[in-house]
C-alpha positions as CSV (number, residue, x, y, z in Angstrom):
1,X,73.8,60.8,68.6
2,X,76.6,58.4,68.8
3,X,76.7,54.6,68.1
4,X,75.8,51.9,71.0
5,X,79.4,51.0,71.4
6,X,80.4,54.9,72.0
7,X,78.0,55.5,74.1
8,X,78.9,52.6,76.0
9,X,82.5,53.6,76.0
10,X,81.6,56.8,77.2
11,X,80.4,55.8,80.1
12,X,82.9,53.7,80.8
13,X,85.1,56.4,81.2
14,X,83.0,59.2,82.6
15,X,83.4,59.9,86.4
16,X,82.0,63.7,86.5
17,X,78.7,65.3,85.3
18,X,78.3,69.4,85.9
19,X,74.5,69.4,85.3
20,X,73.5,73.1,84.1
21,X,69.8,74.2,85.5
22,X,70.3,72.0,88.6
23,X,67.0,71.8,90.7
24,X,65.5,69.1,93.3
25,X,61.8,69.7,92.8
26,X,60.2,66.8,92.6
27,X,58.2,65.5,89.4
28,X,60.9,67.8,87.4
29,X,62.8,65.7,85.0
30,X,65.9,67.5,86.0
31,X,65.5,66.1,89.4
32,X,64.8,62.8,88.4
33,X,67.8,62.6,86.0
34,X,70.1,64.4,88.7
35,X,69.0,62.0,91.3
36,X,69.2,58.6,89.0
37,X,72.8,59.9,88.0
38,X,74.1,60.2,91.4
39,X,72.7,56.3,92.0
40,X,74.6,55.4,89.2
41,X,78.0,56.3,91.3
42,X,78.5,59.6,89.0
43,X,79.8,63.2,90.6
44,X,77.8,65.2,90.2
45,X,77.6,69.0,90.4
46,X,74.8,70.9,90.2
47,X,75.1,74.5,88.4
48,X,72.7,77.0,89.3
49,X,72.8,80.5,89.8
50,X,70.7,80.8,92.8
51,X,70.9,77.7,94.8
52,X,73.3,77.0,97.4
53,X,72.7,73.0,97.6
54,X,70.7,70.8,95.3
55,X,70.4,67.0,96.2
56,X,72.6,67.4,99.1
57,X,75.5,68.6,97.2
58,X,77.0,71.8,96.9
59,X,75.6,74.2,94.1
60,X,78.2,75.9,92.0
61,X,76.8,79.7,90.2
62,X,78.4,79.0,86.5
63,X,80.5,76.0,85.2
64,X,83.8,78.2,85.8
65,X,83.1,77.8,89.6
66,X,83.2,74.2,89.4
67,X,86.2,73.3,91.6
68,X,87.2,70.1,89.6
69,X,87.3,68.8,86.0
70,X,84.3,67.3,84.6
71,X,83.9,64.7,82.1
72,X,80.5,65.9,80.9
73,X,78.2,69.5,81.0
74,X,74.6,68.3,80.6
75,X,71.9,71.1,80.4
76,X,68.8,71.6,81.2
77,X,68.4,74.9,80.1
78,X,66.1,76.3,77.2
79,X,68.6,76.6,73.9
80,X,68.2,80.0,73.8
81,X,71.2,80.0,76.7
82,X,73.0,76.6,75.3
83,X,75.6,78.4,73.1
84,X,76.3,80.9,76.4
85,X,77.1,78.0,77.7
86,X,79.1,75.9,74.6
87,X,81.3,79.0,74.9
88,X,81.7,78.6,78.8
89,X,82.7,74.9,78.2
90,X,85.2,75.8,75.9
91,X,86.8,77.9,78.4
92,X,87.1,75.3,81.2
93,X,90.5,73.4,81.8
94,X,90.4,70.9,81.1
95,X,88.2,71.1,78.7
96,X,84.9,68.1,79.5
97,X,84.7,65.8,76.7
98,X,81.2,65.7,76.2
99,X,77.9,68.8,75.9
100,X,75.0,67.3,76.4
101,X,71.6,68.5,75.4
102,X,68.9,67.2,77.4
103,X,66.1,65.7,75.3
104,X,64.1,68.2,73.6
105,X,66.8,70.7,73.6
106,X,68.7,71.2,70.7
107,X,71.1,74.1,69.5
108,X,73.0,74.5,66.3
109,X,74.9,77.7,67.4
110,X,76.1,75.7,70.1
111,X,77.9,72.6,68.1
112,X,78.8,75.5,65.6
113,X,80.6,77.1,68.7
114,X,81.9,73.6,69.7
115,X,82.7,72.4,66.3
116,X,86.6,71.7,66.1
117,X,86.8,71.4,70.0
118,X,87.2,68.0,70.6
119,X,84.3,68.6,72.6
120,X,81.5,66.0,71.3
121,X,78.2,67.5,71.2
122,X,74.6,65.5,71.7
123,X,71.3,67.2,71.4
124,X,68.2,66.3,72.2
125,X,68.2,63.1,74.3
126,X,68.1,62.0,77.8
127,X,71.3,61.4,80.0
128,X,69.6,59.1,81.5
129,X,67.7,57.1,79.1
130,X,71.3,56.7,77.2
131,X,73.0,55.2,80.3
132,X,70.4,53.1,80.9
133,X,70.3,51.2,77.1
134,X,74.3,51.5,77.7
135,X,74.7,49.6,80.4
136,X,72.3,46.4,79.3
């Protein structure tokens, strides 16, 4: 996990979250998380193979869809498919500065795949949570 002042700095600077496993279903955490990120003055945009819209905004099938750069892929997706995804990440240009691992998810084929990227990698912890003690 990176230090306070990191963290802090990272948010500082981010402007776009791709969120992986997008859904608006209430009582999901996903949902919550998407919802309380977008209310936080973040773009946001949701990835999800099936869904055409979630929140309101326009769902995109795969991170390579995603029509602008994005400061941070955050998943919500089991970590079976996380180093699917690391790889898919690494492909994007520009490349987002941040993977993160929702709380409880955790992969170490994906920060091997991401190792030597530039890409910083955070595993199991909540998006939110971290924004929140960030910006006290």
């Amino acid at each position: 996990m990176l230090k306070e002042a990191a963290m802090r700095a990272l948010f500082e600077k981010t402007r776009s979250i791709a969120i992986l496993g997008a859904k608006d279903v209430p009582g999901q955490p996903v949902d919550r998380v998407g919802r309380y990120l977008i209310a936080a003055g973040f773009t946001i945009f949701p990835v999800h193979p099936k869904r055409a819209a979630v929140w309101g905004l326009q769902a995109y099938p795969e991170l390579a869809a995603v029509p602008e750069p994005v400061d941070i892929v955050d998943l919500f997706r089991a970590a079976a498919y996380c180093p699917g995804h690391a790889r898919e990440a690494l492909a994007m240009r520009p490349r987002p500065q941040v993977f993160w691992m929702q709380q409880g998810i955790s992969s170490p084929e994906a920060a091997a795949v991401l190792e030597n990227s530039g890409i910083v990698v955070v595993e199991d912890a909540c998006i939110m949570v971290a924004h929140q003690h960030a910006s006290r």
